[in-house]
N, C-alpha and C positions, 0 to 999 in steps of 0.2 A: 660343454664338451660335445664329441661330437662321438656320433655311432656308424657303423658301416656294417651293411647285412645286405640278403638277399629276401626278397617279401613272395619268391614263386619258387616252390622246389617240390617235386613231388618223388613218391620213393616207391618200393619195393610194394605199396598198397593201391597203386596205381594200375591198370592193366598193363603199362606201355614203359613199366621201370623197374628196376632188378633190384634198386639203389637201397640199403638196411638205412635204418635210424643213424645206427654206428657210422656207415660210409658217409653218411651226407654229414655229420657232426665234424668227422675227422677233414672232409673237405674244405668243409664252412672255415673251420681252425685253420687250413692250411692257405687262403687265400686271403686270411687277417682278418674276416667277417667277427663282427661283436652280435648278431642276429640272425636268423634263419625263421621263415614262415615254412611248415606243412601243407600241403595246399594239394595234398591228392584227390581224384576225377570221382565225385559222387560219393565219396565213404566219410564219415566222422571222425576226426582224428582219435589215433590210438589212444585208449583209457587212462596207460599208464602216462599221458603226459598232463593228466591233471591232474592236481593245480599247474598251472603252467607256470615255469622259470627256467632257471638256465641247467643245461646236461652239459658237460665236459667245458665249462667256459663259456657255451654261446648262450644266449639266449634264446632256447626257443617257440616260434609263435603257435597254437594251434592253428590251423585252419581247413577250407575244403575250396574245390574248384568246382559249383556245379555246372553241365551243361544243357542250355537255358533255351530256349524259343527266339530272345533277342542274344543269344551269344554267352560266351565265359562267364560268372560271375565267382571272383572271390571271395570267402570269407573269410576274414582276419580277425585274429583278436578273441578266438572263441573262449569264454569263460565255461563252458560243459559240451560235450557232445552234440553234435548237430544231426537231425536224420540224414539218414541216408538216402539216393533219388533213385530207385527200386527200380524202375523203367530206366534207368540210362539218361532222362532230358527229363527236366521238367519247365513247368511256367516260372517266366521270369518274376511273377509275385508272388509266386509260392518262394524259391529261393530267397528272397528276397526275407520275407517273412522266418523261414527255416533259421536264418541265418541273424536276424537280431533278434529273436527267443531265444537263441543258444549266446546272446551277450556280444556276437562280432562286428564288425565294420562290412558291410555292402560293397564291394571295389569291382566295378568293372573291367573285368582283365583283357587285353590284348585290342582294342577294341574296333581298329582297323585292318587286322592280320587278316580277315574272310574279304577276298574280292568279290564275293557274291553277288555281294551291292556296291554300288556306286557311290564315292565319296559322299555327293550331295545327299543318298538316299542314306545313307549312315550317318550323316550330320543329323538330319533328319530327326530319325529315331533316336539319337542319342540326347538329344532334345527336350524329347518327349520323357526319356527314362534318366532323364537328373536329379530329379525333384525323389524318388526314389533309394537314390546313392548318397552312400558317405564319403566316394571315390573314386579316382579313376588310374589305372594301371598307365602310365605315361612312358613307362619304358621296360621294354620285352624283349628280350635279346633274341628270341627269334622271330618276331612278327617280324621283320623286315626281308622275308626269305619270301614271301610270295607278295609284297607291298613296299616297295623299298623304303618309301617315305613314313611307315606304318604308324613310327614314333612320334615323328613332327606331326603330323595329322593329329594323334593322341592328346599333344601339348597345347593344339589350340583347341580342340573341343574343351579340355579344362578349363582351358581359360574363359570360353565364352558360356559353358553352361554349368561349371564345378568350380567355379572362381575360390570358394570358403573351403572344399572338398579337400582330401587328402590327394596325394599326389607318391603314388608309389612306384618301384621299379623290382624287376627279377627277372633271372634267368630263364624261369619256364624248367628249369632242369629236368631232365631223365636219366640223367647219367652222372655220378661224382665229379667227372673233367667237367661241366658243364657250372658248375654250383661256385658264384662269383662271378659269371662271365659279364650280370648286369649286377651294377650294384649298387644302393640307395644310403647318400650320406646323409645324415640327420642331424640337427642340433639338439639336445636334451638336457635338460637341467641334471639329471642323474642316468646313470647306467640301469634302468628298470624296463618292465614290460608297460608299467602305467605311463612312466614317462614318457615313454618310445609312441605309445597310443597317441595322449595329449601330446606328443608334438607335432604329429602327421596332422589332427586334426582342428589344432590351432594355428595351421598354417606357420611354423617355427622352419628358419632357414634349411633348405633339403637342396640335393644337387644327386644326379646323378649320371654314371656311364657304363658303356660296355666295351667288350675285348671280344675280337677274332675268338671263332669256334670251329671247330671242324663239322661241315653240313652230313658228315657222314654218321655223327651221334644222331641228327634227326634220323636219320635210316634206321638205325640202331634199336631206335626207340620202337619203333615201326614192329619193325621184327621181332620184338618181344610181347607186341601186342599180337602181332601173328602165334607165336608160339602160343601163348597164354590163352587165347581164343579159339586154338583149335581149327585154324582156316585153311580154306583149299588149295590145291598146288596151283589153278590161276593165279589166288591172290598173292602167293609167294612169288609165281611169275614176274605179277607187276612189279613186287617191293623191288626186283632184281634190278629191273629197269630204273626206278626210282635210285637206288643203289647204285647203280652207274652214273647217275644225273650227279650225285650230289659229289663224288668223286671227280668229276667233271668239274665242277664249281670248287672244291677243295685245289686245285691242282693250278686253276685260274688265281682263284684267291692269293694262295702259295706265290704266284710270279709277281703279283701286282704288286 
C-alpha cells in the first residue's frame, strides 16, 4: 500500500510560525496526507506527542530542525525528546549525536537551498558528511527560491554519496496553506510509523512532488519571526522590501 505525508512542517513552536498542532493536523487531512513530521527550529517535540502515533487520522512523526555549522539537519523518527540547541546552532556532531540518543533518523534538510557555497564546494562537504547520515532531504518546496535547480542537485548527491540512505521530501511549512505543497509517496507493508521508518530506510519504492505556493507565505513567515523576536523598525524596513520582491514573483508566477 502506499502512504503520502509531508516529512517538513514546522508550527507555532518555531520562532517563524503561528501554525497550532490542530491547524497543521486539519491541513495535513485536508490535502489527503496519511503522515505529517514536526520538525520545529532547535526545540524537542512537544511531550504530549509521546508515544508517537496518529492524532485526528494522520500519523504523526516527532522531530526537530537543528541549525548546524554544515546546514539544516533533521531529525525524524524521534522515540523521546531530543535537547534543545540553547545557543541557536550547534555542531553538526553534536546534532548528529542529539538526535540518534533520542532514537531518530539524521536527514539532511534542504541541502542546496544556501548559495553560500558553490555547488562543487557543497558537493564537497556533502561528501564528507555521509557516512554520518541516515538521509537526505531530496525535495523542499522551497529550496528552489534562491537555487532554482536546488532539488535535482539534492537527488544526485543521494545518489552518489546516500545511494542505501533514506530519501525524503516536505514542504518546509510555516504556514497551514503551505503543508502538502511537497509531498513524499511511500510504499509500506502496513499503515504504521514503524513501517513508514523501515520503508524509507530500506530503500522501498518512494516518489515525490510539489505544487505552486505563494512566495508571499515565505514573507509571512519572516514577519512572524520579526514580531516574535522583537526587531527593529530597520529590519522591518527590509522585510517590506523583501515583501514587495516576493509579490513580484507571485504576480510573475500567476501569468506564467
Amino acid at each position: 500500500m502506499e502512504l503520502r505525508g509531508d516529512l517538513h512542517v514546522h508550527t507555532c513552536r518555531s520562532p517563524d510560525s503561528d501554525t497550532t498542532l490542530e491547524q497543521a493536523l486539519s491541513a495535513a487531512k485536508a490535502a489527503g496526507l496519511d503522515f505529517l513530521a514536526l520538525t520545529d527550529h532547535n526545540l524537542p517535540p512537544d511531550p504530549s506527542l509521546f508515544p508517537a502515533g496518529r492524532r485526528q487520522g494522520i500519523l504523526v512523526i516527532p522531530g526537530v530542525e537543528y541549525s548546524t555549522d554544515r546546514g539544516h539537519l533533521l531529525g525524524l523518527f524521534l522515540e523521546r525528546p531530543c535537547p534543545p540547541a540553547e545557543e541557536g546552532r550547534v555542531t553538526f556532531s553534536q546534532a548528529v549525536a542529539w538526535i540518534r540518543q533520542s532514537g531518530g533518523l539524521a536527514v539532511l534538510a534542504h541541502p542546496f537551498q544556501s548559495t553560500a557555497q558553490t555547488v562543487e564546494e557543497r558537493m564537497a562537504q556533502l561528501e564528507s558528511l555521509a557516512p554520518l547520515l541516515d538521509g537526505l532531504e531530496v525535495c523542499n518546496r522551497r529550496a528552489t527560491k534562491k537555487r532554482r535547480n536546488a532539488n535535482s542537485l539534492a537527488e544526485q548527491a543521494k545518489a552518489r554519496f546516500l545511494p542505501r540512505g533514506a530519501s525524503t521530501a516536505g514542504s518546509d511549512a510555516h504556514s497551514p496553506q503551505e503543508i502538502g505543497t511537497a509531498v513524499l509517496t511511500v510504499t509500506v507493508e502496513e499503515p504504521t510509523l514503524q513501517a513508514l521508518r523501515q520503508a524509507l530506510t530500506q530503500g522501498a519504492p518512494c516518489s515525490w512532488k510539489t505544487a505552486p505556493c505563494g512566495n508571499r507565505l515565505i514573507a509571512k513567515s519572516q514577519r512572524i519571526m520579526l514580531r516574535k523576536t522583537g526587531a527593529s523598525p530597520k529590519a522591518y524596513a527590509r522585510w517590506l522590501a523583501f515583501w514587495g520582491l516576493c509579490l513580484v514573483r507571485d504576480l510573475k508566477q500567476k501569468r506564467a
